[in-house]
C-alpha positions as CSV (number, residue, x, y, z in Angstrom):
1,X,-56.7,-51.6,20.1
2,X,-59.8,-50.7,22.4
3,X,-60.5,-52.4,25.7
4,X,-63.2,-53.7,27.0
5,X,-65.1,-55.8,24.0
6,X,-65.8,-58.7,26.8
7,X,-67.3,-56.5,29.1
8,X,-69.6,-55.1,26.5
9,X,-70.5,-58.5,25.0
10,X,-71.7,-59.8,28.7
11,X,-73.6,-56.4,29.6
12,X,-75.6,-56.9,26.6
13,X,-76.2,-60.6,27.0
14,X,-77.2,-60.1,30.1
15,X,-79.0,-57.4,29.2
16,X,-81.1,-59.4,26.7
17,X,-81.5,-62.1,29.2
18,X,-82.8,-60.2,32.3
19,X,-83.8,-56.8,30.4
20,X,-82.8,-53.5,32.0
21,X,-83.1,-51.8,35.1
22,X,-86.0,-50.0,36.4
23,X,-84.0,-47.5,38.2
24,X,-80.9,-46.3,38.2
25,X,-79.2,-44.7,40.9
26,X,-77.9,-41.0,40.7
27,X,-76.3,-39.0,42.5
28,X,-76.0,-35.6,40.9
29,X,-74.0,-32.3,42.4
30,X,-75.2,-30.2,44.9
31,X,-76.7,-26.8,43.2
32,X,-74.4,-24.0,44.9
33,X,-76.9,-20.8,45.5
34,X,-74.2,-17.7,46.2
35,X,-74.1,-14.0,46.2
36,X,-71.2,-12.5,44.3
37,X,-68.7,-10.6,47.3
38,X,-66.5,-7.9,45.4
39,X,-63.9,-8.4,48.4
40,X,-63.6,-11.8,47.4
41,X,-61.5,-10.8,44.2
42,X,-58.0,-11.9,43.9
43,X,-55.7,-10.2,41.2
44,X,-53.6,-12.7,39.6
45,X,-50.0,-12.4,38.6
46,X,-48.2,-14.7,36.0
47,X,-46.1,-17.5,37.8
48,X,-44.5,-19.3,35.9
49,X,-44.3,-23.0,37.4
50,X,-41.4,-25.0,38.1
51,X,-43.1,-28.6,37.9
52,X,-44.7,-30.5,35.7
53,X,-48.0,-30.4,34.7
54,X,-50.2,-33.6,34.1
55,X,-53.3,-33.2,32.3
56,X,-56.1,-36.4,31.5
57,X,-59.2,-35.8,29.3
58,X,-61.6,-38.6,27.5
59,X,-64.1,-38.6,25.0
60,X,-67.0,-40.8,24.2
61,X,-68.4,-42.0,21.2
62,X,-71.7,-44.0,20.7
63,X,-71.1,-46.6,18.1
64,X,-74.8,-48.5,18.7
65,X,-77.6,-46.9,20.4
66,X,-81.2,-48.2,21.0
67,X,-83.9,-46.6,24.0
68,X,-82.6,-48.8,26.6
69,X,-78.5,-49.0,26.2
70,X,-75.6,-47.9,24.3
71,X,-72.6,-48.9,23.7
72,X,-69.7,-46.6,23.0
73,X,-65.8,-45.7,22.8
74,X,-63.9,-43.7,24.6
75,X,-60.7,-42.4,24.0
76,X,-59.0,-41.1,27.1
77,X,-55.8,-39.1,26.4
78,X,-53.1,-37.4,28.4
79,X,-50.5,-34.6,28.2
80,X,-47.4,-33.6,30.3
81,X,-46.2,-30.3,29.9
82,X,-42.8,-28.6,31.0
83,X,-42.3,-24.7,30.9
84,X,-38.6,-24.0,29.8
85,X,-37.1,-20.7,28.9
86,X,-40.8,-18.8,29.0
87,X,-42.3,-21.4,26.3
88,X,-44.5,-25.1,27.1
89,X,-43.2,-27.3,26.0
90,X,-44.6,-31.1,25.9
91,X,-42.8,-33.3,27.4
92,X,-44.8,-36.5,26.6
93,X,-48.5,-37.7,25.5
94,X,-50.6,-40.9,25.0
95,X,-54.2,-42.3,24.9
96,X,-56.1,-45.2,25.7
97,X,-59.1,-46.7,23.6
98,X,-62.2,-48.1,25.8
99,X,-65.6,-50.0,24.4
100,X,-67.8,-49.8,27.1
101,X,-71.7,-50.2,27.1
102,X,-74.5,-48.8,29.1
103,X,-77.8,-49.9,30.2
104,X,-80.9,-47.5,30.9
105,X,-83.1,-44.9,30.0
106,X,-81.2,-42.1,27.8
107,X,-81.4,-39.6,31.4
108,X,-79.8,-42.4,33.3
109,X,-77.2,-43.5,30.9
110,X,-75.6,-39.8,30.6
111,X,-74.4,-40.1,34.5
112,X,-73.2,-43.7,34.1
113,X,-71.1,-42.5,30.6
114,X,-70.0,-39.4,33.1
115,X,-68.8,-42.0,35.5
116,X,-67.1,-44.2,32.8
117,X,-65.0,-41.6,31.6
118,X,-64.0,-40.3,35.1
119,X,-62.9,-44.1,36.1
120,X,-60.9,-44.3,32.7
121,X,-59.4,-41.0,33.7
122,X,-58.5,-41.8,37.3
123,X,-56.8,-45.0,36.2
124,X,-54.8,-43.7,33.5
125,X,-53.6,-41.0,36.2
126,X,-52.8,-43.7,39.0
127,X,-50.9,-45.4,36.6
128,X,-48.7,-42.7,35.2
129,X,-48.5,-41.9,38.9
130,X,-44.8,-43.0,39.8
131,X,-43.8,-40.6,37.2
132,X,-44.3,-37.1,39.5
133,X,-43.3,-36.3,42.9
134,X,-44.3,-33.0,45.2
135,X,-43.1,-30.6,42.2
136,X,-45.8,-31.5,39.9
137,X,-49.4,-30.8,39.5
138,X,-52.3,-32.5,37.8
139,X,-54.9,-29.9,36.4
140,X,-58.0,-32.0,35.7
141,X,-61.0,-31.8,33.6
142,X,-63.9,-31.7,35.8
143,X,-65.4,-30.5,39.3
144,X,-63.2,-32.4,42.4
145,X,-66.1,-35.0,43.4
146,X,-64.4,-38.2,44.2
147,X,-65.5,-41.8,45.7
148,X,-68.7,-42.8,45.2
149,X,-70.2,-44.4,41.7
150,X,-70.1,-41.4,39.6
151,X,-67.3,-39.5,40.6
152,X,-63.4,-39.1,40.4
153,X,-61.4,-42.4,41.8
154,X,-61.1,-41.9,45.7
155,X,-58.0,-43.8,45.4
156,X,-56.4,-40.8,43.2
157,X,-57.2,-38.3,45.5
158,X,-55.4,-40.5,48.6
159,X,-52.7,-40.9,45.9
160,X,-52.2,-37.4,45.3
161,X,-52.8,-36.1,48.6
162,X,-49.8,-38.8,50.1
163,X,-47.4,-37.9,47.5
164,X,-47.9,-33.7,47.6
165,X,-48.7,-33.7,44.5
166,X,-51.2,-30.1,43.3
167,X,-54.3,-30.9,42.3
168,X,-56.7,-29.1,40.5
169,X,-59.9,-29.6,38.6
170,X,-61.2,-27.6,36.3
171,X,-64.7,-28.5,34.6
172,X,-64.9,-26.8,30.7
173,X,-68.8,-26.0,32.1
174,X,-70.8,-25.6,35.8
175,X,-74.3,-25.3,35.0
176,X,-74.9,-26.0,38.8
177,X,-73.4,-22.5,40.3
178,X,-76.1,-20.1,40.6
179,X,-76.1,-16.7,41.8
180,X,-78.8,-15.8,44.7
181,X,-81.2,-14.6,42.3
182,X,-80.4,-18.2,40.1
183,X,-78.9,-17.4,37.5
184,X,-75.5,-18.4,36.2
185,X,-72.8,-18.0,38.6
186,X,-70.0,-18.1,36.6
187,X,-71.3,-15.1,34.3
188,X,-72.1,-13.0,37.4
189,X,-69.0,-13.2,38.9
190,X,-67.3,-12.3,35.2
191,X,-69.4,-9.4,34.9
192,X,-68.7,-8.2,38.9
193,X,-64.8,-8.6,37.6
194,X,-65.2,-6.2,34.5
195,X,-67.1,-3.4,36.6
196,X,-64.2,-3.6,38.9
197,X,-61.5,-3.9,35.9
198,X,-63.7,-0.7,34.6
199,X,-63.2,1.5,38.1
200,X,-58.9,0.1,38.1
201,X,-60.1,-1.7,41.1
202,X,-59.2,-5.2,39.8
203,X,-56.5,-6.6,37.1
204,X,-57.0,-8.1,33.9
205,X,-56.7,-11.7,35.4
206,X,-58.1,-12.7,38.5
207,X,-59.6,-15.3,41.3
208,X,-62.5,-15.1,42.5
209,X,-61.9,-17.1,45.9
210,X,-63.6,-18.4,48.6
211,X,-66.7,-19.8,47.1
212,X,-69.5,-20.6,49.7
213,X,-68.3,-23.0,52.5
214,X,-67.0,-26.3,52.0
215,X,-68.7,-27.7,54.9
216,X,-72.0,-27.1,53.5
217,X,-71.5,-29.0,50.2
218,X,-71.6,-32.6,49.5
219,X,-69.4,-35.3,51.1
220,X,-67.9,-36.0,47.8
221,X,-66.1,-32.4,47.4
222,X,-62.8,-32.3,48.3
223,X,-62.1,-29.0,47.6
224,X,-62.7,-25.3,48.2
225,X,-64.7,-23.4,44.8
226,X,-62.9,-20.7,43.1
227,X,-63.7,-18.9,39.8
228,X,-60.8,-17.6,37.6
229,X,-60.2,-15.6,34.7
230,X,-56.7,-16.6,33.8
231,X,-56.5,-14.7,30.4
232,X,-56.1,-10.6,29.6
233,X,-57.5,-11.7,26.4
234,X,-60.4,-13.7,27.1
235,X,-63.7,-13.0,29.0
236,X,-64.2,-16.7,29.7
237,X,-65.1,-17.4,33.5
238,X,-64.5,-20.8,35.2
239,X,-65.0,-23.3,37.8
240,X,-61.3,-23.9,39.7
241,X,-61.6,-26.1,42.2
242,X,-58.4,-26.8,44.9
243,X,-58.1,-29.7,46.7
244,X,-58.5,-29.2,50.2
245,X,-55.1,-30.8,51.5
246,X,-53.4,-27.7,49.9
247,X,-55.1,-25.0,51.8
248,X,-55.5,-26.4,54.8
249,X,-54.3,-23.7,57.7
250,X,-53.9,-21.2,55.3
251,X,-55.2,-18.1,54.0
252,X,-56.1,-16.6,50.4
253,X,-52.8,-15.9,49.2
254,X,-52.0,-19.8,49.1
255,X,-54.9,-20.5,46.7
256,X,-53.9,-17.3,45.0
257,X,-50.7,-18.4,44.1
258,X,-51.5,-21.9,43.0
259,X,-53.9,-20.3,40.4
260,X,-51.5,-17.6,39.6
261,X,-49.8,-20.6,37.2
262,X,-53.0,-21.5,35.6
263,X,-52.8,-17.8,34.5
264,X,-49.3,-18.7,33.1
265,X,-50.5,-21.4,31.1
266,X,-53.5,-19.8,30.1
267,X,-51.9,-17.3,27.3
268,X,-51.9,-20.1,24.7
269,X,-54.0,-17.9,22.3
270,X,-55.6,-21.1,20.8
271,X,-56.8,-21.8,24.5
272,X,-59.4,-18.6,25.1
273,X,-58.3,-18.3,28.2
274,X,-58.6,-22.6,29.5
275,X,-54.8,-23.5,30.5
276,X,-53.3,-25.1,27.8
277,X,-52.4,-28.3,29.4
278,X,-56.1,-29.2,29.9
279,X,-56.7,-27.7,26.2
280,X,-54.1,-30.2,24.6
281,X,-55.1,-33.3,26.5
282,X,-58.6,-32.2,25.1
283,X,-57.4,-32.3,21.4
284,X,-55.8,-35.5,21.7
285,X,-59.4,-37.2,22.8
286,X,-60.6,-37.0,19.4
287,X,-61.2,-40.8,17.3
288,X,-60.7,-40.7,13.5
289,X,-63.6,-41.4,11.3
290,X,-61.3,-44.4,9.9
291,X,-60.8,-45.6,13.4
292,X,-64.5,-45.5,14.5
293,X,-65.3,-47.6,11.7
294,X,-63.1,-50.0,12.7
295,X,-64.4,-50.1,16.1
296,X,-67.4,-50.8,14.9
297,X,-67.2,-53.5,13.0
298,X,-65.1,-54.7,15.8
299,X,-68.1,-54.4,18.0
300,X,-70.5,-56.0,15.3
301,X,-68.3,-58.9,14.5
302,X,-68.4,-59.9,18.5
303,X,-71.8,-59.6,19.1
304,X,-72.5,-61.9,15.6
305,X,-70.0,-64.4,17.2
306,X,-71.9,-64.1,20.3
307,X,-75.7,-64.4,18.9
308,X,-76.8,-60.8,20.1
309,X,-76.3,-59.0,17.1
310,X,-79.5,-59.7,15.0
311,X,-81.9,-58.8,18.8
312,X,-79.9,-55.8,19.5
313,X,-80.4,-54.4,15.5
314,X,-84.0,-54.7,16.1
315,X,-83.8,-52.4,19.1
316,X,-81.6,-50.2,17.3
317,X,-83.7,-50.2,14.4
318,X,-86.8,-48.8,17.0
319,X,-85.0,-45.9,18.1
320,X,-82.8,-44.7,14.8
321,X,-85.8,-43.1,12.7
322,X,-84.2,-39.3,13.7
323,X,-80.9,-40.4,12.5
324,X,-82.1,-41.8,9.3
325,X,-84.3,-38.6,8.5
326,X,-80.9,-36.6,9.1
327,X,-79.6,-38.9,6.1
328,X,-76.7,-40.6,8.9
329,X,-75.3,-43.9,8.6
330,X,-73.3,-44.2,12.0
331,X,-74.4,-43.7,15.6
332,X,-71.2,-41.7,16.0
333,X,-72.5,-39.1,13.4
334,X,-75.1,-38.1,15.5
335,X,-74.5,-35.4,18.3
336,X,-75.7,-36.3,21.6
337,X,-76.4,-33.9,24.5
338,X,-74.2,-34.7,27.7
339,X,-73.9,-32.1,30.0
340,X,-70.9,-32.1,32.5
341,X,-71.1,-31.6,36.3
């Protein structure tokens, strides 16, 4: 059963009562401006890796939705995953349901969803925590941003960093790298890799690695930036960022070598080149239709009891004319635009 009905019902009572915020504070990632170095490729070899990994991903679902707030499920799963004898194998996997609801303008409300699901996923790795020792690694889904409102748990990072544990973050997109001339970092640095592949100057898979200085990014990265391509049969760039306790005193060939197991993971053909851990965790985020339903009259029946339902189906009314044209019924069915860090 879902979390968090309580918590919605007194955000939107409140909300009712006092209205909403005019502002909301933000605090979005630095844009990273860099020229692509060819020196700074790194060819990557295999490795297969001895620990575990831990992966954590959640999804959100909107379940009611008006101008000013939404309120939502998430659904934030994990996956452990063991290499034995050349093949993954997973060792263990779970999920936890969240309702949680949102107040603010729909610009607004995407950061403080963002920050929901990272709090979800820090938690549900600090719990699970005992579980791993200096063997281990947890690959996460998302740039390495933590304290703060809207980023990764501070705590985890503390957490990981006492116990040894690897961590690295991987976000599925990074529309804030650019290249000097602004365009898409990731892509530049993929096509600098295939003119080198093209001269045998560079292997299949790769790092690029370092990324711009540390020092001059926000006080919220704890990391150095790298950009891999961890398959031979994919062409799909991304974001790798490595916390900085693991590289600290140490050269290239340390970050090399903690990426060289991504690479390992990475030949899941199903994957296109993301490691599979992260991939799997991903899959398991997903809500049946059946179990959104339920949810949702879950959420209705609360806010009846409470004497907010009958206001907030006005407001919801206002703002559902695109839905109705599309011929929808649910708030779920409707695809909203949420773009990652």
């Amino acid at each position: 059963m879902a979390r968090g009905l309580e918590d919605c019902l007194k955000k939107m009572k409140k909300y009712l009562d006092e209205g909403a915020p005019k502002h909301y504070p933000v605090e979005e990632e630095d844009e990273i401006f860099e020229e692509v170095h060819p020196d700074r490729y790194h060819p990557l070899k295999p490795l297969q890796p001895k620990g575990r990994y831990l992966s954590v991903d959640a999804s959100s679902y909107a379940l009611l939705r008006a101008n000013n707030w939404r309120i939502g499920v998430s659904r934030c799963a994990y996956v452990v995953v063991q290499t034995e004898g050349g093949r993954l194998n997973v060792e263990e996997e779970g999920s936890e349901d969240h309702l949680f609801a949102v107040v603010g303008s729909p610009k607004s409300r995407a950061f403080e969803i963002w920050a929901q699901l990272r709090r979800f996923e820090s938690d549900l790795v600090l719990k699970l925590e005992p579980r791993f020792d200096r063997r281990d690694v947890y690959l996460m889904d998302g740039a390495a941003y933590f304290g703060g409102e809207q980023n990764f748990s501070i705590n985890l990072y503390h957490a990981s960093k006492r116990r040894g544990i690897t961590l690295l973050m991987m976000p599925k997109t990074s529309p804030k790298l650019r290249d000097s001339r602004g365009r898409d970092l990731l892509a530049s640095v993929g096509r600098g890799g295939l003119k080198l592949q093209s001269r045998g100057q560079l292997a299949e898979s790769w790092v690029y690695y370092p990324l711009g200085k540390r020092e001059s990014q926000s006080r919220h990265l704890y990391a150095d930036i790298s950009c891999v391509k961890l398959s031979p049969s994919s062409p799909r760039v991304f974001r790798c960022d490595i916390v900085d306790y693991l590289l600290e005193g140490r050269d290239s060939s340390q970050a090399v070598e903690i990426v060289s197991q991504l690479a390992y993971l990475a030949r899941d053909a199903r994957c296109d080149g993301y490691p599979a851990p992260l991939f799997l965790a991903h899959q398991q985020t997903k809500i049946p239709e059946a179990k959104l339903l339920e949810y949702e009259e879950m959420l209705y029946t609360g806010l009846e009891e409470e004497g907010l339902l009958e206001d907030l189906l006005t407001e919801v009314e206002a703002a559902s004319f695109r839905r109705h044209l599309l011929g929808l019924r649910h708030d779920y069915e409707l695809v909203e635009r949420m773009e990652g860090w």
